[in-house]
N, C-alpha and C positions, 0 to 999 in steps of 0.2 A: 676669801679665796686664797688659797695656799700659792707662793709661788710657783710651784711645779706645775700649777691648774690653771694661774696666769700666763704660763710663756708656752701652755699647749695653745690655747685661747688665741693669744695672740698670734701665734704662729697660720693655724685655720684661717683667721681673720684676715693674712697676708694671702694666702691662696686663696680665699674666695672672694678676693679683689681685683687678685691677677687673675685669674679664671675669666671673670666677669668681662674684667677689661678687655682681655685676649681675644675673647668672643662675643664682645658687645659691641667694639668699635671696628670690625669687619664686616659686621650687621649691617653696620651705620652707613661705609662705607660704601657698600654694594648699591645703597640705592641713594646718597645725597653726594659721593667722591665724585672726580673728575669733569667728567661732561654731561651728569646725569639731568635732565629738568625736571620741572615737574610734574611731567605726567607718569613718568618713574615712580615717581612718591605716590600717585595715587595709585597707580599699579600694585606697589609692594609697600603699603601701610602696614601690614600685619610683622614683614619683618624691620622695619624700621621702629615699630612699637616694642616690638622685641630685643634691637638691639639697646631702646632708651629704659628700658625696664632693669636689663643688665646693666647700663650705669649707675642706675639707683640704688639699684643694689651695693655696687661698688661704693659709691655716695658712704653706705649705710656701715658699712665693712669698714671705710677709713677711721669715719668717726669713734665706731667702737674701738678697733685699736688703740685709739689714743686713749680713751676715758678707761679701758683695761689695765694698759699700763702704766698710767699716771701714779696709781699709791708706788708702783715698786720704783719709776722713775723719780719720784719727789722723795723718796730717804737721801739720793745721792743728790739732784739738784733741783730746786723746786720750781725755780726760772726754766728751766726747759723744759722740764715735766709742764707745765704751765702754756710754754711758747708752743710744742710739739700738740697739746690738743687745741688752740687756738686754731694753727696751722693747718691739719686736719678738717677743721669744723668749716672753715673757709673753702678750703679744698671741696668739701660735698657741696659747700652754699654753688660753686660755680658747677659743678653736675646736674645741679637739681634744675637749676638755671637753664644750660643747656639743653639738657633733658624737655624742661617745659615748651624751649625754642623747636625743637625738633617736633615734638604734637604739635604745636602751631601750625609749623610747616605742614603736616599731614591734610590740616583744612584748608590751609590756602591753594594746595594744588587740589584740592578736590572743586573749590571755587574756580580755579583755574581752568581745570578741564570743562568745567560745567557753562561759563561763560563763552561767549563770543567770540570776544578776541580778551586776551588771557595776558596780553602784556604786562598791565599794570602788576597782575599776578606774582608774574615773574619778577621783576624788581623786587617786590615785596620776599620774595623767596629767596633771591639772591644777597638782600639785607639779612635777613635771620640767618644765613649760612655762614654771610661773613662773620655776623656777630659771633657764629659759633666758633668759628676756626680760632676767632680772637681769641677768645676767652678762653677756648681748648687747647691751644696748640702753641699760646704763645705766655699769657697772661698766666695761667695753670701751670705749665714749664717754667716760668723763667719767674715767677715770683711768688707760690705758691705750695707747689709738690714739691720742689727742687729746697725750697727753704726747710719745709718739716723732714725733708730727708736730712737735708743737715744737720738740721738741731735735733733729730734723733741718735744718730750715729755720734755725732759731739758727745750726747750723754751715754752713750754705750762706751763710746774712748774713755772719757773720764773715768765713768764705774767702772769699767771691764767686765759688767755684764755677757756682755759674750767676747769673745774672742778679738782682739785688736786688729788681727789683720782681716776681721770682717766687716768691723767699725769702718777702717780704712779704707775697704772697699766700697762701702756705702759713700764716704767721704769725696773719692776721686769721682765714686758716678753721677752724686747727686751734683758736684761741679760741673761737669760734663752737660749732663742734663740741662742745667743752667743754661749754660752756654748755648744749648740746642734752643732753646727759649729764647734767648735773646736776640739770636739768628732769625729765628722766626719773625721776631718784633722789625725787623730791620732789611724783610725781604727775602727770605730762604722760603722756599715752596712747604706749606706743611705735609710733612708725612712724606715729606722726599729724600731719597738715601740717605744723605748728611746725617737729619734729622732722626732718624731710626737707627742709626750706626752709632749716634753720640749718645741715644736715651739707652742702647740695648743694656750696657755694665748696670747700668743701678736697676732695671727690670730682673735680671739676673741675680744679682745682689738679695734684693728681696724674697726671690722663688730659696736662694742658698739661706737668708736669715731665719724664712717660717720654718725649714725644714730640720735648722739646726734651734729654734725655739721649741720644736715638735719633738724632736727627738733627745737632743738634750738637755735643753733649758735654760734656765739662768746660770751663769756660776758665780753661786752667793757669795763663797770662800772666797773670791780673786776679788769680787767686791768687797765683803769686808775686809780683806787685806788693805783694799784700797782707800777704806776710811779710816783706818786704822791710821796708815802711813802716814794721810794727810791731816787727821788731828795729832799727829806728833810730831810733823812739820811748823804748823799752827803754832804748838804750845812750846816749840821752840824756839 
């Protein structure tokens, strides 16, 4: 695969993640957010199945990103070409995860409704949700998604692959994001203004790197400039 045919790839690969995401986890939302129980869930299983199908999706979208751009990332650093599909590959293991916990849920409020009295039910519902928010909202943000955005953008800074002040931008959101993650960890409501207002720049980010992968591409030249520079630093 030619680089041209790598940074269109990977570019798609960013919008059919965000896509996913954008309208998977409002899916989600609509019937496991707020105050919903579980007879919600057994009400609208069909779109809750749908909203965890679009995670998986997304799951599937990250992973390939990284294993896509790994040959062009590893000419310039092979540690973060390396670290960057690690981080990814993790990222989908906690989707898929979640994803599984969410069907779960679908048969327990069906058990739920079906029984007598449904209490135990519900604890048991109210476990798998926390587990999810953990692991979604806090664990996936704050050590996770926030990591491989870093150490993508680092290797985009370094090579000049694209543009620095988009690297940069990646840079301050995947911090940002961080930060929303660790708020989370320590008490912040998930999905609450804060929360959405810290993550939005590096969602943003993303939607401007696929479309500036899609449309323009790599710039091979400012990279080779830049291994150029640095093995003449080297051998000086």
């Amino acid at each position: 695969m030619t680089d041209r045919a790598t940074s269109r790839v990977v570019g798609t690969l960013f919008l059919v993640a965000t896509i996913a995401g954008l309208i998977g986890l409002p899916l989600q939302e609509s019937v496991v957010g707020g105050d919903h129980d579980l007879s919600a869930v057994s009400a609208h299983s069909d779109r809750l199945a749908t909203g965890v199908l679009l995670q998986l999706i997304m799951g599937i979208a990250v992973v390939s990103i990284a294993v896509v751009i790994y040959p062009v990332l590893r000419r310039h650093t092979e540690r973060l070409a390396m670290g960057y599909v690690v981080a990814r590959a993790l990222e989908a293991v906690i989707y898929i995860l979640g994803g599984a916990g969410l069907l779960a849920l679908i048969t327990v409020s069906e058990e739920s409704v079906a029984a007598a009295d449904g209490t135990p039910y519900a604890a048991l519902g109210d476990l798998v949700l926390a587990q999810r928010d953990w692991a979604g909202h806090a664990i996936l943000d704050a050590a996770v998604f926030s990591i491989g955005a870093l150490v993508l953008n680092t290797a985009f800074f370094r090579s000049r692959l694209v543009p620095r002040w988009l690297s940069l931008w990646g840079l301050a959101g995947a911090a940002a994001y961080l930060t929303a993650g660790l708020m989370v960890m320590y008490g912040l409501e998930p999905l609450s203004t804060p929360q959405v207002v810290l993550e939005a720049p590096l969602g943003l980010q993303e939607i401007a790197l696929a479309l500036w992968l899609i449309v323009k591409g790599f710039d091979t030249q400012a990279a080779a400039r830049t291994v150029a520079s640095n093995a003449g630093l080297t051998t000086y």
